[in-house]
N, C-alpha and C positions, 0 to 999 in steps of 0.2 A: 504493500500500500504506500510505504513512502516515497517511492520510486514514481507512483502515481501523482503522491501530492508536490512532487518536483517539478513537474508539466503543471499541472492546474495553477497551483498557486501563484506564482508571476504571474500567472494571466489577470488573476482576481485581485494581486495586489496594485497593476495598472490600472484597474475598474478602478479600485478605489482611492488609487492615488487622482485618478481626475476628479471623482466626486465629491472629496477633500479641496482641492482648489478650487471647484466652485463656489463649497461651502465657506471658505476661508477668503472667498473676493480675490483669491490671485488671476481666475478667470472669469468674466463675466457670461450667459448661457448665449449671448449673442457670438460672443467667439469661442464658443464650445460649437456652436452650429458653422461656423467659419470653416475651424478645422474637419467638421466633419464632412461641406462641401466638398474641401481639397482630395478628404481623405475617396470620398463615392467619385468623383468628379478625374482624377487626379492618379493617387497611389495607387488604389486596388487596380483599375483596371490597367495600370502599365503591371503591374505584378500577375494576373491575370492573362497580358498579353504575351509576357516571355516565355511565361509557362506552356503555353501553345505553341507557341512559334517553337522550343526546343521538343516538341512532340510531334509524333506523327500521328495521322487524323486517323490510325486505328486504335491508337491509346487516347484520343480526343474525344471522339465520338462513340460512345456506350449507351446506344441505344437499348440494353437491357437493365441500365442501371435508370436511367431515363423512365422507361418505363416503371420501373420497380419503384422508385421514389415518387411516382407520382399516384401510383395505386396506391402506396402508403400515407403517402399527404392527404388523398379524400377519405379514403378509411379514417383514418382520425378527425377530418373534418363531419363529417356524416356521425360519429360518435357523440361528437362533444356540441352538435347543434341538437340531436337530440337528446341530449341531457341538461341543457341549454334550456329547451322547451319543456321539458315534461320534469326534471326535477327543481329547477329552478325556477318556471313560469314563466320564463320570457317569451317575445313576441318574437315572429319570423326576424326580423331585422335585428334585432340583440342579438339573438341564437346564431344570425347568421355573423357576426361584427364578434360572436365569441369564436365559433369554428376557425375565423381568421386565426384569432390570436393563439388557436391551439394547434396550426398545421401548417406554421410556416413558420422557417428559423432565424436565427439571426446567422445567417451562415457566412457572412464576409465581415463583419465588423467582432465577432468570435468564435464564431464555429472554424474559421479557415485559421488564425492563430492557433487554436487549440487542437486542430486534427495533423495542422503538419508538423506537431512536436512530437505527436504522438507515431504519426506513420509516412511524414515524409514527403517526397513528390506525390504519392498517390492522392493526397487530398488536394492538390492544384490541379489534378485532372478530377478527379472525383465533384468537385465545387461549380466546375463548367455545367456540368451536369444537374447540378443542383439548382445553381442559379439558372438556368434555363427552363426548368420545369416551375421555380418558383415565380417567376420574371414574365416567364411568356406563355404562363398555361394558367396556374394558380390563381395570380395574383388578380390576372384578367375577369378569370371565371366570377371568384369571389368578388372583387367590386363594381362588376355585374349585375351579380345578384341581390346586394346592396344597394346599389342605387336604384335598380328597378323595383326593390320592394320598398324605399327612401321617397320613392317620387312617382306615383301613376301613372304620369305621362311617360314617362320613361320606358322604351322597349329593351330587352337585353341586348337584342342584336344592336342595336345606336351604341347603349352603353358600352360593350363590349368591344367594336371596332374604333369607340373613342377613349377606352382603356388601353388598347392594342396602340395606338398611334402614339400615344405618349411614351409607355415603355420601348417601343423601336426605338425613340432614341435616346437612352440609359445609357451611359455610358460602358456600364460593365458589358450589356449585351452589344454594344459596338468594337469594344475591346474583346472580346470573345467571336464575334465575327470575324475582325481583322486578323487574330492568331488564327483560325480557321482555313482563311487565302494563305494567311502567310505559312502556315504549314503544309496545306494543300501544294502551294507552288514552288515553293524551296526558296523562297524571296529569300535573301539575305540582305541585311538593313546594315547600312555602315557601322563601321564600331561605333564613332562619338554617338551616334542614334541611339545604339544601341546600351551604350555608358549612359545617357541622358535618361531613359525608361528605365535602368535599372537602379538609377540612384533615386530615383522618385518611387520606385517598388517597395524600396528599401525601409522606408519611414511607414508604410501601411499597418502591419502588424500593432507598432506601440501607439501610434496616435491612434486607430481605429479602437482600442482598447480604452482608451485615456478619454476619448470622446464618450464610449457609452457609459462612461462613471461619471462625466459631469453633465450628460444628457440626466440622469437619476436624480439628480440633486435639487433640490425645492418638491417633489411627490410627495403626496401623504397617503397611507393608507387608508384612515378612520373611517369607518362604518361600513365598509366595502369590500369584509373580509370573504365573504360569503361566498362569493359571485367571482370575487381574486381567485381565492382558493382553488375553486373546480377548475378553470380557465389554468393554473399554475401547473397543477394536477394533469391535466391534458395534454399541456405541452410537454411535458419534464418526462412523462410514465408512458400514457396511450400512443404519442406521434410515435416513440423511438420504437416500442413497442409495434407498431402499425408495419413502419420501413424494415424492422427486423423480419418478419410476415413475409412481406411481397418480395424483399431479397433474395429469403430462402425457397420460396416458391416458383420466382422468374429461374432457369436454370440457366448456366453458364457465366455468373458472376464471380469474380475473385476473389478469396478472403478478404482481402486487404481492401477494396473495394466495398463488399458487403460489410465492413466494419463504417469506413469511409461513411457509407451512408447511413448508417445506424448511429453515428455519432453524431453526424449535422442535424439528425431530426433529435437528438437530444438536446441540441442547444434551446436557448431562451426563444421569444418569439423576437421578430424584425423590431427593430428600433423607432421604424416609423408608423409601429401602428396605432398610438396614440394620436397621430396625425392625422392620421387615415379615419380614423374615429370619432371626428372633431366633426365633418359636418355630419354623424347621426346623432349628435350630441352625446354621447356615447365615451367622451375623451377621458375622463377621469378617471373611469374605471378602468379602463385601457390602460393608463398611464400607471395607477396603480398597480395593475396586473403584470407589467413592462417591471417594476421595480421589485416585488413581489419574486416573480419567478428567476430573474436574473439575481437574486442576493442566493435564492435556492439553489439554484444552478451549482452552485460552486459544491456542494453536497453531491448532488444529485449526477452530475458531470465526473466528478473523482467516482465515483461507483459504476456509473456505466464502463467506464474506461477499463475499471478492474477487474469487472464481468468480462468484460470482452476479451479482455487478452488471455484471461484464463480458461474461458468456453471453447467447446468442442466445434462451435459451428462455426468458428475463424481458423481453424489448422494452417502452423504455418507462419503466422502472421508473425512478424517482430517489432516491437516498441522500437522508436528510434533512441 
């Protein structure tokens, strides 16, 4: 287990070393959101792009991990919206604004820190995959659905090709195309180009970490343990639990891979879902539940990780 808590722990003590400088006024939440522009806009996706570019599009393209992660993401969406509605009461549109937050990870601003200490390159291929199904399948479907049950005039098909439009241009999904051609073709990019993307790669990991602890700072919990909970619950247990499922039943996945994605659905949920939940008015509790499950994580994450490497159903596999 300590060997565990040697990966985890710098992870979560960046969390908190940013959510200490906000609370302390060394940052204000306007340049916490600064850096985290830089960081989506910026590092990830040049870190994202090298990792491509030095792959070839049969270790890119995992179409059965693709599919495996995305039958696990609506399994646990489909779970926790009906539980959403029938144990806890809520109305379609809650149920559905919770399913969000229980079936989608934070997979680039921790989940990709945390898996490549664990296993290496394969979580920079593994993540392409990831972000693609959450990015351009997921993310679509769900606020979709949201908005159409949010607004009656609203058709899915409108909402859904004006959710699609926006995400095309994300920059991770741009930067994951472009490594795509460029591994496809054998581009080779000048060195200084090439020294420019990588020094900018370089800084992803700790600001992305150091962002989502002074994203956390000013949340409050009170009275909205209830509703935290389950939502906490779903994400941390049912998701990883769901992708472990559809892993071991899609055939021809690789340990290291089927681990891969079993660990990104154990992360927290995405960072912008309280955002995202701000026009059902919906935000607080979202924000909550963001704070909530990402302090759990840190339990919850050392455990997955120790299962994993111990389980029979990763053969093979080596911790880095």
């Amino acid at each position: 287990m300590l060997d565990i808590l040697a990966i985890t722990t710098p992870i979560f003590l960046i969390i908190g070393l940013g959510f200490i400088a906000v609370r302390a006024g060394l940052f204000s939440s306007v340049e916490i959101r600064v850096l985290g522009r830089f960081v989506i806009q910026f590092a990830l996706p040049a870190m994202l792009f090298l990792t491509l570019t030095r792959s070839s599009v049969a270790e890119i393209l995992n179409l059965r991990l693709l599919f495996a992660y995305l039958i696990g993401s609506l399994l646990a969406f489909a779970v926790a919206v009906t539980a959403a509605r029938f144990v806890l009461g809520r109305n379609s549109l809650a149920a559905v604004v919770v399913g969000m937050g229980s079936s989608m990870s934070n997979s680039m601003f921790i989940g990709l820190p945390v898996v490549l200490q664990v296993l290496g390159p394969t979580a920079s291929l593994a993540v392409a995959m990831v972000v693609i199904v959450e990015n351009l399948l997921m993310l679509p479907l769900l606020l979709a659905a949201a908005e159409t049950l949010g607004n009656r005039d609203a058709t899915l098909w409108r909402a859904l090709s004006r959710t699609l439009g926006r995400l095309l241009r994300n920059p991770m999904i741009l930067a994951i195309s472009a490594g795509f051609v460029a591994s496809l073709s054998g581009l080779a990019l000048p060195a200084p180009v090439l020294k420019a993307i990588d020094m900018l790669a370089l800084g992803s990991a700790g600001i992305s970490l150091f962002v989502v602890g002074g994203s956390l700072a000013g949340v409050v919990l009170g009275g909205l343990l209830g509703g935290v909970a389950l939502v906490s619950f779903m994400k941390l247990c049912v998701h990883p639990l769901a992708v472990l499922a559809a892993v071991m039943l899609v055939p021809g996945i690789e340990p290291a891979v089927r681990m891969a994605a079993v660990l990104f659905g154990c992360m927290p949920m995405f960072s912008i879902y309280p955002i995202l939940s701000q026009q059902y008015a919906l935000e607080r509790e979202a924000a909550a539940a963001l704070v909530l499950t990402t302090v759990v994580s840190f339990f919850s994450i050392t455990l997955w990780i120790w299962v994993a490497s111990r389980s029979a159903l990763f053969p093979g596999v080596d911790l880095r």
